[in-house]
Backbone as a printed PyTorch tensor [residue, N CA C, xyz], in Angstrom:
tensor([[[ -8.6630, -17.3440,  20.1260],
         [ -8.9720, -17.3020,  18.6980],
         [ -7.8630, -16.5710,  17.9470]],

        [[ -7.5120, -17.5700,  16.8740],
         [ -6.3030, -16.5570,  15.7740],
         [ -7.0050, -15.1560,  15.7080]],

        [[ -6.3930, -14.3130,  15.6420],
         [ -6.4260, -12.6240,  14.6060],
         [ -5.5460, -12.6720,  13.1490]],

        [[ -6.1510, -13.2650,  12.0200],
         [ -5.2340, -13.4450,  10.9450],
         [ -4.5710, -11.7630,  10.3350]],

        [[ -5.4860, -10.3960,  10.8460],
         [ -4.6550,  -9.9480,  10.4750],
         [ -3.7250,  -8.9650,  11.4710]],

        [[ -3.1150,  -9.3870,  12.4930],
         [ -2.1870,  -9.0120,  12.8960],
         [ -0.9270, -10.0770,  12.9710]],

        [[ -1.4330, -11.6090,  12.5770],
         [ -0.5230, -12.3310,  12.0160],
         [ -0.0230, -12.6590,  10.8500]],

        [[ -0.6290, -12.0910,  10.1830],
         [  0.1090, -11.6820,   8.6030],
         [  1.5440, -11.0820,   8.5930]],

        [[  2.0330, -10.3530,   8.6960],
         [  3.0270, -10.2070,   8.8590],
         [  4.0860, -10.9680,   9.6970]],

        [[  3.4390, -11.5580,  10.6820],
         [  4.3050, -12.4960,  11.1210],
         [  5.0800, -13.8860,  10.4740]],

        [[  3.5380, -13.9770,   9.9670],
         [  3.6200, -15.7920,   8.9280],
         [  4.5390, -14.9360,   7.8740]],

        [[  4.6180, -13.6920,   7.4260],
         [  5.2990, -13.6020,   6.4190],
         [  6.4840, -13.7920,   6.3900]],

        [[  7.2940, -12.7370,   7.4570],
         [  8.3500, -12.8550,   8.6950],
         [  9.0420, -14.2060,   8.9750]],

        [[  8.2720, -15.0540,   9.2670],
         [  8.4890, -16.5740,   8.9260],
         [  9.2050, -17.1330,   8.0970]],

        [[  8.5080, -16.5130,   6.9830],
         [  9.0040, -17.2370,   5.8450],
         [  9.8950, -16.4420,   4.6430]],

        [[ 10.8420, -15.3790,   5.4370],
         [ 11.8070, -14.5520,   4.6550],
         [ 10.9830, -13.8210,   3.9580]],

        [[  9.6360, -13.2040,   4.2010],
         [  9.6430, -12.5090,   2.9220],
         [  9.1720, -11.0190,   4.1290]],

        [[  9.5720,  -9.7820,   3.5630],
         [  9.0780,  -8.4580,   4.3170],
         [  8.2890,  -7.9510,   2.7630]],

        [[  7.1810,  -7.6770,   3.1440],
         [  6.5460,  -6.7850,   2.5410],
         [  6.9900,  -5.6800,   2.0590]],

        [[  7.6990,  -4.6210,   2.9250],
         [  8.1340,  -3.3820,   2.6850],
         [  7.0470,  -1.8380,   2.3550]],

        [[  5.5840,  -2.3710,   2.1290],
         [  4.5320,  -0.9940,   1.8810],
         [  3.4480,  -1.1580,   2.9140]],

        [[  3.6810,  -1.5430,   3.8390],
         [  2.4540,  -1.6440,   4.6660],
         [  2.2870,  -0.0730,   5.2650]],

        [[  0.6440,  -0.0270,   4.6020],
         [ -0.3560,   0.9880,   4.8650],
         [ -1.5570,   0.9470,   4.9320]],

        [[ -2.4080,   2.1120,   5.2100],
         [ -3.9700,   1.6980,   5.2680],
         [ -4.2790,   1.3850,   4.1690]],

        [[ -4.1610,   1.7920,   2.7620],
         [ -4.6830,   1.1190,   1.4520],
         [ -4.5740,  -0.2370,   1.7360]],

        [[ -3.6850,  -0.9080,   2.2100],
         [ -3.1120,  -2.1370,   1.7740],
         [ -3.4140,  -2.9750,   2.6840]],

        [[ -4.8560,  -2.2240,   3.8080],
         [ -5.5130,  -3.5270,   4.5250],
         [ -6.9620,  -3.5850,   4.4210]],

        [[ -7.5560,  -4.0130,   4.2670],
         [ -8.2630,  -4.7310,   3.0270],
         [ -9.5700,  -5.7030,   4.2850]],

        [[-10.8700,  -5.8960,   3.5720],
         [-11.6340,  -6.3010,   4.8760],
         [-12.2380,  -6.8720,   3.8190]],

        [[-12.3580,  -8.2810,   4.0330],
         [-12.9700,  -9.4750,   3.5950],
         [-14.3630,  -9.8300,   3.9480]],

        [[-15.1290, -10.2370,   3.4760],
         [-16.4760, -10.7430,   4.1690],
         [-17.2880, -10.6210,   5.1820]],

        [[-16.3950, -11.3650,   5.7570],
         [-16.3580, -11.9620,   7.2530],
         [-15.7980, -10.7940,   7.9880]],

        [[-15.7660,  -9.6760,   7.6910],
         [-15.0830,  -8.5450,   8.2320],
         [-14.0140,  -8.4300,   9.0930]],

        [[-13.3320,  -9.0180,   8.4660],
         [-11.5780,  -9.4850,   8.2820],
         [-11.2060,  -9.0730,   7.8430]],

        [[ -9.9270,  -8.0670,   8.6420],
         [ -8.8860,  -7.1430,   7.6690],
         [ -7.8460,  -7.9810,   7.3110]],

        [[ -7.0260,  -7.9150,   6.3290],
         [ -6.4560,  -8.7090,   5.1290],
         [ -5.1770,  -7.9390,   4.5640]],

        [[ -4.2430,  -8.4370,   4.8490],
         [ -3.3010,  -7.7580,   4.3050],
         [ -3.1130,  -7.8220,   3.0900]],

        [[ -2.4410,  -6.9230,   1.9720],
         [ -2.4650,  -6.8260,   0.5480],
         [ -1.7820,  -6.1580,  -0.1220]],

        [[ -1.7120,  -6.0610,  -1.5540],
         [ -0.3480,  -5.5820,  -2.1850],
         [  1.1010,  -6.2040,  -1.8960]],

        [[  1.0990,  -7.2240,  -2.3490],
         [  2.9440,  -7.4970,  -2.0990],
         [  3.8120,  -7.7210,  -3.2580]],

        [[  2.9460,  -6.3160,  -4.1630],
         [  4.0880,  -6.1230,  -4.9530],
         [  5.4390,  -5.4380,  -4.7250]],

        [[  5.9890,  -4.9600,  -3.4770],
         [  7.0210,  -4.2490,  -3.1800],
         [  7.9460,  -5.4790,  -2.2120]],

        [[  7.2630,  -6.8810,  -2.2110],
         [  8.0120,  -7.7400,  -1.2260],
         [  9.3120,  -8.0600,  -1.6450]],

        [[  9.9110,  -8.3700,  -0.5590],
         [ 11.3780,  -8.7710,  -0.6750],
         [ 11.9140, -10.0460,   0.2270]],

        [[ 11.8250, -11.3200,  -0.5740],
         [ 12.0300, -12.4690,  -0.0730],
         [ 13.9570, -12.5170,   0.4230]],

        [[ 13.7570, -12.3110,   1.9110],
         [ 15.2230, -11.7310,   2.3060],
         [ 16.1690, -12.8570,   2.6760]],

        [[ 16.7760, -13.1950,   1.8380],
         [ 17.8320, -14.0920,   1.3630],
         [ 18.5360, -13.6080,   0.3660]],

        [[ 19.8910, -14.4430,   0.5290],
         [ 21.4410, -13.8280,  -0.6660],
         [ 20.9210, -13.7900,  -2.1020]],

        [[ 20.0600, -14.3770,  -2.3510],
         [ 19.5070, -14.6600,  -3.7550],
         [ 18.7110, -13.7550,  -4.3230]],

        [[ 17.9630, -12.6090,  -3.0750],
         [ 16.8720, -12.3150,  -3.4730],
         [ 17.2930, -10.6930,  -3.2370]],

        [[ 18.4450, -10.6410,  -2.5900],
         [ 18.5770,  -9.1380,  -1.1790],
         [ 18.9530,  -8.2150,  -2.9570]],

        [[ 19.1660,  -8.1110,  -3.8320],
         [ 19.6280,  -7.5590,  -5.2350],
         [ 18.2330,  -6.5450,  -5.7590]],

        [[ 17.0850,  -7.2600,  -4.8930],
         [ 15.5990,  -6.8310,  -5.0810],
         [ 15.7920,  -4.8460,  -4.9890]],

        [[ 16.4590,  -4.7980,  -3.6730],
         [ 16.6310,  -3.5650,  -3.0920],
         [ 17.6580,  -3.0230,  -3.4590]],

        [[ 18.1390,  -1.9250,  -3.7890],
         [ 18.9940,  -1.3000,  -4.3880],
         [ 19.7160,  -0.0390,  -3.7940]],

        [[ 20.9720,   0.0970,  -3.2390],
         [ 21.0980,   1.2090,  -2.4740],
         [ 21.0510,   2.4650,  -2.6530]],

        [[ 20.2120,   3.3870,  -2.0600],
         [ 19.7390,   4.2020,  -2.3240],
         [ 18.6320,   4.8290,  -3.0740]],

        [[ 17.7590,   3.8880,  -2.9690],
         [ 16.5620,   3.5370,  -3.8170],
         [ 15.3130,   3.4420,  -2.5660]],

        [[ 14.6460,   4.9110,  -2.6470],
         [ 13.3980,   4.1480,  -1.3910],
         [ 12.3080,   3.5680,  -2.4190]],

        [[ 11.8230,   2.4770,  -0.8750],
         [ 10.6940,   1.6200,  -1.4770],
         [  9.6530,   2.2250,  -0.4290]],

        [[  8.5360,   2.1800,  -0.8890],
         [  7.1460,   2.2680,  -0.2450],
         [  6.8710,   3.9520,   0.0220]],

        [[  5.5790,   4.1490,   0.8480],
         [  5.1830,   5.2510,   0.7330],
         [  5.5000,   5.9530,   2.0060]],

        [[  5.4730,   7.4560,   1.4160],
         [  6.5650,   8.5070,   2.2950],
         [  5.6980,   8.1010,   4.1900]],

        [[  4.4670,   8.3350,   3.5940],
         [  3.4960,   8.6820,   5.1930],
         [  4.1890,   7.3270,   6.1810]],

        [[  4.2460,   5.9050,   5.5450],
         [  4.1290,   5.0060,   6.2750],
         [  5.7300,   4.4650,   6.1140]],

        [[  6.6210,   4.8150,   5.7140],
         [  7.6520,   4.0190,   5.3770],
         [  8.9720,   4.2810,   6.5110]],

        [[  9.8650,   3.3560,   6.9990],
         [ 10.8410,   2.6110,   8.0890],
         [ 11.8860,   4.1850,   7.7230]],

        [[ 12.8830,   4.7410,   8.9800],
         [ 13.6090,   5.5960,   8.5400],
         [ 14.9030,   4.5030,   7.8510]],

        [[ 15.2000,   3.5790,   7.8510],
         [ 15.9340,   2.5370,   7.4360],
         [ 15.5910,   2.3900,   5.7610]],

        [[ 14.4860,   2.8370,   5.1780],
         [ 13.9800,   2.6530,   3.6170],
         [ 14.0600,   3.7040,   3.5410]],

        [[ 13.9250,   5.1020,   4.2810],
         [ 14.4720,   6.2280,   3.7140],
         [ 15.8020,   6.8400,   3.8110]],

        [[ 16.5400,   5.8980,   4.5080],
         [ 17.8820,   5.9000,   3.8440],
         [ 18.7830,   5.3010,   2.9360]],

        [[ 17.8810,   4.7570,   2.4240],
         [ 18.3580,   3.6930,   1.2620],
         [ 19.1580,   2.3420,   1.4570]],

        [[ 18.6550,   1.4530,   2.5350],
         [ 19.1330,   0.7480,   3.2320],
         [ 19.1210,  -0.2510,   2.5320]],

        [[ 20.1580,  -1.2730,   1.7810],
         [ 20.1960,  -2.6340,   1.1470],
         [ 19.2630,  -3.4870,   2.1580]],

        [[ 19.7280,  -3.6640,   3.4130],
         [ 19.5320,  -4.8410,   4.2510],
         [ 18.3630,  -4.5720,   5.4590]],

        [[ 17.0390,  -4.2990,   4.1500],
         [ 15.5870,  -4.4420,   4.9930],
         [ 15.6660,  -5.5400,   5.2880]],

        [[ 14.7500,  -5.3520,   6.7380],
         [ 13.9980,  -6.5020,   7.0030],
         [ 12.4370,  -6.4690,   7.3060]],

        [[ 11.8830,  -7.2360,   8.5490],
         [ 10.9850,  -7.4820,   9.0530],
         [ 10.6880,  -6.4410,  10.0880]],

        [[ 11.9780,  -5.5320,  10.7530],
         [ 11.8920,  -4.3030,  11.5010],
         [ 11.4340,  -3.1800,  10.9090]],

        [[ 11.4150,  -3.0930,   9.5490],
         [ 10.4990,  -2.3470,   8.6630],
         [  9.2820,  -2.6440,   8.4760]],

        [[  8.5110,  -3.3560,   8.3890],
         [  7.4340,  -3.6890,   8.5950],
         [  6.6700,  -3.3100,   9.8680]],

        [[  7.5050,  -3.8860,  10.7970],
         [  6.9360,  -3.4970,  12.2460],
         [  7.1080,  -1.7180,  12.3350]],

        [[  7.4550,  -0.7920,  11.7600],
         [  7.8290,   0.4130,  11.8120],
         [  6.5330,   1.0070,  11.0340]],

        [[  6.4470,   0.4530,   9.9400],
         [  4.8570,   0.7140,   9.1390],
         [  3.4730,   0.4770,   9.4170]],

        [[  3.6760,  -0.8580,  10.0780],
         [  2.7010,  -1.4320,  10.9730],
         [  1.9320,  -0.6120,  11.5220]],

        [[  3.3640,   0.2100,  12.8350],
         [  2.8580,   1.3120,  13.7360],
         [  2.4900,   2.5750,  13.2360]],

        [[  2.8480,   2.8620,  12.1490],
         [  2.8190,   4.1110,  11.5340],
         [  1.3740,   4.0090,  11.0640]],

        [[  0.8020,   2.6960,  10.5470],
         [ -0.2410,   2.6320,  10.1360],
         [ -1.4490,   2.7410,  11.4040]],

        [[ -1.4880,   1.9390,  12.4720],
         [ -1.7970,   1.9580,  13.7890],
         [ -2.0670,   3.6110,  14.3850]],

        [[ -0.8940,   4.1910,  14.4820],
         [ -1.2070,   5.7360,  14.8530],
         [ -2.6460,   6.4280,  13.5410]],

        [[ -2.1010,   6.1380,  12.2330],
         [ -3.6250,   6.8010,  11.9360],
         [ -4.7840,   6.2480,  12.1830]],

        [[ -4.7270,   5.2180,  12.3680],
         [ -6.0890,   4.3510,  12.3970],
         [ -6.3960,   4.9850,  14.1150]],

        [[ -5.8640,   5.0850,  14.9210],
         [ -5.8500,   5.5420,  16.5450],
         [ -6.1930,   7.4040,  16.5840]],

        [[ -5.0940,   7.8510,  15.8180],
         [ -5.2360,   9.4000,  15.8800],
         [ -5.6530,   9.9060,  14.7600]],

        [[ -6.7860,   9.1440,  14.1370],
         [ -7.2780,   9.9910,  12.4390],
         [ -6.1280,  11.2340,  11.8520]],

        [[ -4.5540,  10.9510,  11.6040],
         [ -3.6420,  11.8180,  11.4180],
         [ -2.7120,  11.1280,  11.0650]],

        [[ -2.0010,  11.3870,  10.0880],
         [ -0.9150,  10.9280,   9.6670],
         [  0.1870,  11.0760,  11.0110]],

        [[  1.4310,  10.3710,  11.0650],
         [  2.3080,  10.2150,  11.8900],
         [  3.1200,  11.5240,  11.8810]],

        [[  3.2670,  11.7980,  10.4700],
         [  4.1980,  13.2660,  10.4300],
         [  3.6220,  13.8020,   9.5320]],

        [[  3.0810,  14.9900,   9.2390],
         [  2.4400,  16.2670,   8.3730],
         [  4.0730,  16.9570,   7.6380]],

        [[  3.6500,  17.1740,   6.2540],
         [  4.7590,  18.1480,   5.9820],
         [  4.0940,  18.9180,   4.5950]],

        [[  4.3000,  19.7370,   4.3850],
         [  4.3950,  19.9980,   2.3260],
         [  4.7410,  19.8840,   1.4800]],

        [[  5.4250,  19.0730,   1.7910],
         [  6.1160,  17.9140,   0.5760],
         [  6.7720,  16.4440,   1.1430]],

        [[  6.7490,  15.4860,   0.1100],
         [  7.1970,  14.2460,   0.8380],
         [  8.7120,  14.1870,   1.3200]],

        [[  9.3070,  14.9460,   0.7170],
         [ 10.7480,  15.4450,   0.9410],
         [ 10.6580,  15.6980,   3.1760]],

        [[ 10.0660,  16.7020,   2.7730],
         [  9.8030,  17.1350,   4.4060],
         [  9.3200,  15.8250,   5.2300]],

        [[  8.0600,  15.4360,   4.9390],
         [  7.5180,  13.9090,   5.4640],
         [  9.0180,  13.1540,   6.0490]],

        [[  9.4930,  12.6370,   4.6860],
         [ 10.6280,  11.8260,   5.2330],
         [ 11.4100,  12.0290,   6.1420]],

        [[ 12.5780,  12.9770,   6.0300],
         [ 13.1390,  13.6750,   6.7590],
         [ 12.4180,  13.5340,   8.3130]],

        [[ 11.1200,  13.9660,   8.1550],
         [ 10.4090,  13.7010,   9.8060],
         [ 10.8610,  12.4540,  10.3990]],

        [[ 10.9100,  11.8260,   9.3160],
         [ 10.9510,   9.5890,   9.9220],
         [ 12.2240,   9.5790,  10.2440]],

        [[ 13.2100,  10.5210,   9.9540],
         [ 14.4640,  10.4070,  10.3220],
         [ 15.0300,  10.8710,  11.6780]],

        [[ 14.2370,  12.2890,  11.7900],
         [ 14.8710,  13.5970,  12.8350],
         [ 13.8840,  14.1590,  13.4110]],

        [[ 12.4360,  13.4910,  12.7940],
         [ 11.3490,  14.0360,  13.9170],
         [ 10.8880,  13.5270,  15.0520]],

        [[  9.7700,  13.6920,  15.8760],
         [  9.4260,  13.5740,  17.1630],
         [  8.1500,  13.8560,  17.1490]],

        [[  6.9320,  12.6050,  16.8590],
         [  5.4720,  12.6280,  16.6430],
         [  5.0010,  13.0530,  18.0920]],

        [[  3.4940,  13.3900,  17.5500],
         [  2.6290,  13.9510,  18.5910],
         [  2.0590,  12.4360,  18.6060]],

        [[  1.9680,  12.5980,  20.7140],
         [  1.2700,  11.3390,  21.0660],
         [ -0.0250,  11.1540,  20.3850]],

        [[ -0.7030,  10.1370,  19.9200],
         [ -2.2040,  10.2070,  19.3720],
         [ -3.5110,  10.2090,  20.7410]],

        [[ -2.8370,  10.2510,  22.1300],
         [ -3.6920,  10.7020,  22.5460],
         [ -4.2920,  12.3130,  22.6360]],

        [[ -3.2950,  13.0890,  22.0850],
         [ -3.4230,  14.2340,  22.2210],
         [ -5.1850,  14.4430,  21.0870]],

        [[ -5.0760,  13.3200,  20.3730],
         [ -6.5160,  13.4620,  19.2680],
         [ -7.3900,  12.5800,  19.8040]],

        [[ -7.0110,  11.4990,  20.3610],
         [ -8.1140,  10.1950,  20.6920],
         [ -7.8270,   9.9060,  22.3340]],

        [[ -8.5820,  10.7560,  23.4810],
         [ -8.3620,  10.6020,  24.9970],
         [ -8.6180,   9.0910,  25.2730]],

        [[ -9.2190,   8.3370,  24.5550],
         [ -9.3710,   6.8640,  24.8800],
         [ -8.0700,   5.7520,  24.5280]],

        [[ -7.4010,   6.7350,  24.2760],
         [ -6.1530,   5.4070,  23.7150],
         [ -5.8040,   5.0670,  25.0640]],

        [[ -5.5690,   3.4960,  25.1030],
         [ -4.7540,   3.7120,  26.7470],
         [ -3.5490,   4.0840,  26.6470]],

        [[ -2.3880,   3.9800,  27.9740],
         [ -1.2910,   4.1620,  28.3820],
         [ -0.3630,   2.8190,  27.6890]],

        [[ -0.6130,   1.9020,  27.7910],
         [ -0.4070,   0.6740,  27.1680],
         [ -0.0060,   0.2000,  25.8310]],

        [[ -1.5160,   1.0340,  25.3840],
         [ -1.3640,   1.2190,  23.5540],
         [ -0.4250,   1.9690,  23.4410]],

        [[  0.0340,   3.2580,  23.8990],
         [  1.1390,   4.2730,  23.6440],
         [  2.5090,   4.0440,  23.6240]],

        [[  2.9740,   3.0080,  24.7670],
         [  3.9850,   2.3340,  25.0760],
         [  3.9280,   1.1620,  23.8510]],

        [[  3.1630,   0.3040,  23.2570],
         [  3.4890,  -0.8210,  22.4070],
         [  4.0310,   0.5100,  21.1340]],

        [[  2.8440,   1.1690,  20.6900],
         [  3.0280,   1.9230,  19.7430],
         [  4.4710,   3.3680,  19.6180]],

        [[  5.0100,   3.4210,  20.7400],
         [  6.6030,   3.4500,  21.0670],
         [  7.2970,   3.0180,  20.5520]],

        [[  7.2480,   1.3400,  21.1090],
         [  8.7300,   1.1750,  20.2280],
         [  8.6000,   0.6640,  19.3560]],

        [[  7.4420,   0.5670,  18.7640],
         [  6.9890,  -0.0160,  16.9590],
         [  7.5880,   1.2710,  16.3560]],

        [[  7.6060,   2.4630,  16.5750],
         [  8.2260,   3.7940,  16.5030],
         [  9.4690,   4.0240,  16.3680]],

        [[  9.6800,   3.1490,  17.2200],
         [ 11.7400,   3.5660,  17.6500],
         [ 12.4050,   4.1260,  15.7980]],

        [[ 12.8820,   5.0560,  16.1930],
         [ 13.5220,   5.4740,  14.1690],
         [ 14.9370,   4.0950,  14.3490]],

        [[ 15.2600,   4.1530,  15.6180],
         [ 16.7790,   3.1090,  15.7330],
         [ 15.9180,   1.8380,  15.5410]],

        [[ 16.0080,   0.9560,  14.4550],
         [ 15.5340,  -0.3950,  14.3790],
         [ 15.8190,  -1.6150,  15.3350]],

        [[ 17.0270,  -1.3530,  15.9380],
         [ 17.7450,  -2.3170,  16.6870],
         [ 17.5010,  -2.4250,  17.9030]],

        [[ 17.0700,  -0.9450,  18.5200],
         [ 15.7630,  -1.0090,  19.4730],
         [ 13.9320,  -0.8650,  19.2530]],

        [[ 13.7780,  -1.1050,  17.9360],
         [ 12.4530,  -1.6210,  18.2990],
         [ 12.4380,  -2.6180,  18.7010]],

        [[ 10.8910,  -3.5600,  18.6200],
         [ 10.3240,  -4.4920,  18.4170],
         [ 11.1830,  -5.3050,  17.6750]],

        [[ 11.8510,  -6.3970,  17.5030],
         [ 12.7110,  -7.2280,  16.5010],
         [ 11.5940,  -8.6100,  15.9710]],

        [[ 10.7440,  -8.7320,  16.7230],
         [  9.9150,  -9.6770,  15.4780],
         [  8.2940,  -9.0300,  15.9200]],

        [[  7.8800,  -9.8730,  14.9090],
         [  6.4540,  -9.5440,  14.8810],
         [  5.9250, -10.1470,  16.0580]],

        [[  6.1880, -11.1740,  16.3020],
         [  5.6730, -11.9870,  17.4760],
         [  5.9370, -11.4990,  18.7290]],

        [[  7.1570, -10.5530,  18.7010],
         [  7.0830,  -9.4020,  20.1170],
         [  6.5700,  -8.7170,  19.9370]],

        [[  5.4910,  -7.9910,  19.2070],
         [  4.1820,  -7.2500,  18.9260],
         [  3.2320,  -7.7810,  19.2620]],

        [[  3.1320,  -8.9920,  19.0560],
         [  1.4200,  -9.6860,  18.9510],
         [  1.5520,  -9.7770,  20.6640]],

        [[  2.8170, -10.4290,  21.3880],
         [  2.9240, -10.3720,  22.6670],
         [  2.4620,  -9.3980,  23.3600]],

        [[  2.8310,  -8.2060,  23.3900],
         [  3.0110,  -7.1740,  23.7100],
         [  1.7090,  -6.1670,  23.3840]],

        [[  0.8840,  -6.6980,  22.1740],
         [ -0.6320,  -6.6020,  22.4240],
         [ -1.7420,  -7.2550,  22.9910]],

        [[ -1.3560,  -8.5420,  23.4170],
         [ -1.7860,  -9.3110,  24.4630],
         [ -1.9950,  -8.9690,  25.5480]],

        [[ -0.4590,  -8.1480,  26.2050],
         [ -0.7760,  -7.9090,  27.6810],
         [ -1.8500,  -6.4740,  27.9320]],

        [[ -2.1770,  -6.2800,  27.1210],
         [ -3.6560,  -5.0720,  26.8470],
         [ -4.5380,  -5.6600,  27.9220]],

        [[ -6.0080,  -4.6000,  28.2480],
         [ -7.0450,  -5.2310,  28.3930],
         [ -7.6430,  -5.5820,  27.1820]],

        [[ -8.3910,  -6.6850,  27.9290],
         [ -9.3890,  -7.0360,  26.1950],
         [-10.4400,  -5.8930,  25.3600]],

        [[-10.3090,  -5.6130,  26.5970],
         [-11.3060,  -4.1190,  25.6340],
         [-10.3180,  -3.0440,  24.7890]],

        [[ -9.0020,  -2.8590,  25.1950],
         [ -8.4610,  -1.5290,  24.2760],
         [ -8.0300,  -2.5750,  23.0770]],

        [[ -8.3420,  -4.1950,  23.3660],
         [ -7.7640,  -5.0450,  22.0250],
         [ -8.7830,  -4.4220,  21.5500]],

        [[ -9.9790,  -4.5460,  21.1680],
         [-11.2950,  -4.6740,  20.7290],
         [-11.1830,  -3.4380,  19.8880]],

        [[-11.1330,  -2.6540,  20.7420],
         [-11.1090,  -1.1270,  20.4450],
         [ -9.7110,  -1.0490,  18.6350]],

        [[ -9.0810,  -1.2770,  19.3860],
         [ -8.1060,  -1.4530,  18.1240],
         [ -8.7000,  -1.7300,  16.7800]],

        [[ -8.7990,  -2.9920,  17.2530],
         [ -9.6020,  -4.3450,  15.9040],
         [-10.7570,  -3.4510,  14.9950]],

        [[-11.2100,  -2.6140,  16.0450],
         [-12.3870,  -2.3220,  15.7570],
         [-12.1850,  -0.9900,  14.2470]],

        [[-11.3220,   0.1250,  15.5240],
         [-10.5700,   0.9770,  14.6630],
         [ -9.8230,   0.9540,  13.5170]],

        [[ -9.2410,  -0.5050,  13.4780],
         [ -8.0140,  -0.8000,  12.8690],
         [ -9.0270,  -1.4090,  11.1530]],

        [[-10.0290,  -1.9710,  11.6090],
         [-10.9460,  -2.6920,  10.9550],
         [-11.7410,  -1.6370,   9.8480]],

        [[-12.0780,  -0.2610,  10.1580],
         [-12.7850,   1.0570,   9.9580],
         [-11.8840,   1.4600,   8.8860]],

        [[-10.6110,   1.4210,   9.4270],
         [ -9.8230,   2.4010,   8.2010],
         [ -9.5190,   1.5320,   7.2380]],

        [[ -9.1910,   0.0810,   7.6040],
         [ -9.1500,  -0.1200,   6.4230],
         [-10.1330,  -0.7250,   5.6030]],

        [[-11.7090,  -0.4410,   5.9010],
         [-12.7570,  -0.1930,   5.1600],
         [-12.9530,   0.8760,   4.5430]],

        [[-12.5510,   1.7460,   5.1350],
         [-12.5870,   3.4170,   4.8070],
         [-11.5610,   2.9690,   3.8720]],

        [[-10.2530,   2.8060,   3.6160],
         [ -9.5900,   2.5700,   2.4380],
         [ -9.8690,   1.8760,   1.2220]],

        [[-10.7000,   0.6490,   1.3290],
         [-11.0970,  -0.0520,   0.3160],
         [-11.7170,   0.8790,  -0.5220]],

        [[-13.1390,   1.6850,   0.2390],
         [-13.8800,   2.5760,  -0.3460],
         [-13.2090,   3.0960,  -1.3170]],

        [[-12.4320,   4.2210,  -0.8770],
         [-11.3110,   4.9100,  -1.4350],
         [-10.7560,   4.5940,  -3.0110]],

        [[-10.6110,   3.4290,  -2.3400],
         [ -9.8630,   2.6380,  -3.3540],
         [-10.3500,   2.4950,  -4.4350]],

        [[-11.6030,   2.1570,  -4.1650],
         [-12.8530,   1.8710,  -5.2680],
         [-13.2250,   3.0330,  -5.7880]],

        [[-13.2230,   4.5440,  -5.0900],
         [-13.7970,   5.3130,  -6.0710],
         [-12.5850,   5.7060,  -7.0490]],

        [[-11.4570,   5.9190,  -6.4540],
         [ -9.7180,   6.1370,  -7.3810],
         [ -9.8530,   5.0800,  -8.4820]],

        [[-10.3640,   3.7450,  -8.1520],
         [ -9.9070,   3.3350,  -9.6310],
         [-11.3390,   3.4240, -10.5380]],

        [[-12.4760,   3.7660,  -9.8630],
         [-13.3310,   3.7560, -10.5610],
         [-12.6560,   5.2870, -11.6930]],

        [[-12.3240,   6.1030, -10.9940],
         [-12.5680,   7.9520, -11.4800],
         [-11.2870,   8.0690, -12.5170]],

        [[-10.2060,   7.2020, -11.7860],
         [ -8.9760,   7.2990, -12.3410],
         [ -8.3940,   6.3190, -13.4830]],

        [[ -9.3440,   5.0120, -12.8450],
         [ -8.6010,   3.5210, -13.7830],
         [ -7.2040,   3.2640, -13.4430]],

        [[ -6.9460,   3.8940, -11.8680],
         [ -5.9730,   3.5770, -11.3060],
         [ -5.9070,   2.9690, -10.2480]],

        [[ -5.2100,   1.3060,  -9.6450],
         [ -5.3370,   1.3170,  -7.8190],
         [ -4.9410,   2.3240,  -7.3780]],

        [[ -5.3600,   2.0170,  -6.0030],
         [ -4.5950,   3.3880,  -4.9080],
         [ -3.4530,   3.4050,  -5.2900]],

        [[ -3.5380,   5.0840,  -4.8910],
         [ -1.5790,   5.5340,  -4.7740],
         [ -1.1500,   5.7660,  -2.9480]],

        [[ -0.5720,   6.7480,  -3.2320],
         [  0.4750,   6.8380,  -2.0860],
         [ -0.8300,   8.3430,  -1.3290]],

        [[ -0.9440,   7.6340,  -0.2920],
         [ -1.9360,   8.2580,   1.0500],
         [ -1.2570,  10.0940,   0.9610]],

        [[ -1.7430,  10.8810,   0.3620],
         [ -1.5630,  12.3390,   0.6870],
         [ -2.0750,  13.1910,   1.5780]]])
């Protein structure tokens, strides 16, 4: 059976376009209790025509979840940014904790550059060995050794048991219900969508 949302990003990937803000706000659970990817107002359809989108030295997306490649002001995102947020998003949904803690987003970043996260089993003893290793090199800060497409992710969550899939889906499914919520009371209180995860 498809999982449409861990192939979202792929079909996107596909078709030149990287998102660039993938976070828990921005996954989204439909009906059918289907998480849903969302917000692509920060996308960047990556072609000569379009690459002008990004600007050097200009970060895009939010500090908690964003590629050390967007916090260096990198013209030539891609789809390895995505997969970097992906995981970043994955570790909270796994270790109820942001990837890097700091007191200011200044500090945050800097972490995505020169830091060294705590495994999320150290918070959740049920993660397997497996999950830790995919969620590795979705990690890598060097892009060129992560993951290079999405579809070596979806692979590479395949060779799981079916139960730590489940477990995921399940987790992965929670937060970003727990975000919608969120979402809904911020724009109810504020008359604002979500902002940037503090």
């Amino acid at each position: 059976m498809r999982e449409p949302s861990r192939e979202a990003l792929a079909y996107a990937h596909d078709n030149s376009i990287v998102h660039r803000d993938v976070k828990p706000e921005n996954i989204m659970i439909d009906l059918n209790g289907l998480p849903k990817l969302t917000d692509f107002g920060l996308v960047m359809h990556h072609d000569e025509n379009h690459l002008t989108l990004t600007q050097e030295g200009v970060l895009v997306g939010s500090y908690h979840y964003t590629s050390p490649e967007q916090v260096d002001g990198l013209r030539d995102i891609d789809g390895r940014a995505d997969i970097y947020s992906l995981g970043a998003t994955f570790y909270y949904a796994l270790a109820g904790r942001t990837l890097y803690q700091g007191s200011s987003p200044s500090e945050i970043l800097t972490q995505h550059l020169t830091g060294n996260w705590v495994s999320p089993r150290r918070f959740n003893k049920q993660i397997s060995r497996h999950t830790i290793k995919v969620l590795t090199k979705m990690l890598v800060r060097n892009r060129d050794k992560r993951y290079q497409t999405m579809h070596e992710v979806i692979a590479a969550m395949d060779q799981a048991p079916f139960f730590t899939r489940a477990k995921i889906a399940i987790v992965a499914s929670a937060v970003g219900l727990g975000a919608l919520l969120v979402g809904m009371v911020v724009e109810r209180v504020f008359h604002v969508l979500g902002g940037v995860l503090g």
